[in-house]
C-alpha angles and dihedrals in degrees: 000000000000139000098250100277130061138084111002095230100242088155111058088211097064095069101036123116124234111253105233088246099045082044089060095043086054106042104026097114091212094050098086094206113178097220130073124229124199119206100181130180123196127198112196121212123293100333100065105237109180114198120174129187136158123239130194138187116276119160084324137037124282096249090052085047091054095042095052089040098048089044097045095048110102091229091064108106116176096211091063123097113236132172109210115206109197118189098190120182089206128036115252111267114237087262096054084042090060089047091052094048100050093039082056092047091054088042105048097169093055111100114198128200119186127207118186131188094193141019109248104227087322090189089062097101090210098067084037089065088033093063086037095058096042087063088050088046081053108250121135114247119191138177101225110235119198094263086058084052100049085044085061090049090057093044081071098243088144126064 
């Protein structure tokens, strides 16, 4: 899955595929799930890297999980340009959008595009200002529509 160089997989999890039933659990809009899976693709500078991974809620949610793990890894550097490509099944929550924000403002070369499959308590007026504030701040936030999600299937994220 990768080029050769990237994250030493010390957590199983990181590179493990989704598995085409657990990727329609996760991504069916209708199926209200409680946990939060992570499917992220990152482009490195100008050589194209891809590296993909999936991600899930542990203690914390999944966003926080992928932010201390990318800035902790000894291959982030933070002069290199990167595009981040997040397919989330749940929205981030106002929280996670702060996060995400302040970890973009500290990390001005990393681009981020989010796919969602569904809104997070849209009504709460806190993760409504949180997305809001995550397109000011210049990321990408989409809703998935089946043909995304056929695209991610073809991007070989199941078995």
């Amino acid at each position: 899955m990768s080029s050769g160089t990237g994250p030493a997989v010390v957590d199983p999890t990181l590179r493990r595929r989704i598995e085409p039933q657990e990727f329609e659990d996760f991504f069916d809009p209708w199926e209200l799930r409680k946990e939060t899976c992570l499917l992220y693709e990152i482009s490195w500078g100008r050589k194209h890297n891809i590296w993909r991974h999936t991600g899930r809620n542990t203690d914390k949610h999944v966003e926080i999980n992928f932010i201390e793990k990318i800035t902790s890894e000894r291959f982030f550097r933070p002069s290199t340009r990167c595009s981040i490509t997040w397919f989330l099944s749940w929205s981030p929550c106002g929280e996670c959008s702060k996060a995400i924000t302040e970890f973009l403002s500290q990390h001005p070369n990393v681009t981020l595009f989010i796919y969602v499959a569904r809104l997070y308590h849209h009504t709460d007026p806190g993760n409504r200002q949180g997305l809001r504030d995550l397109v000011c701040r210049g990321v990408t936030v989409q809703i998935m529509t089946e043909q995304g999600k056929n695209r991610m299937v073809l991007r070989e994220w199941c078995w």
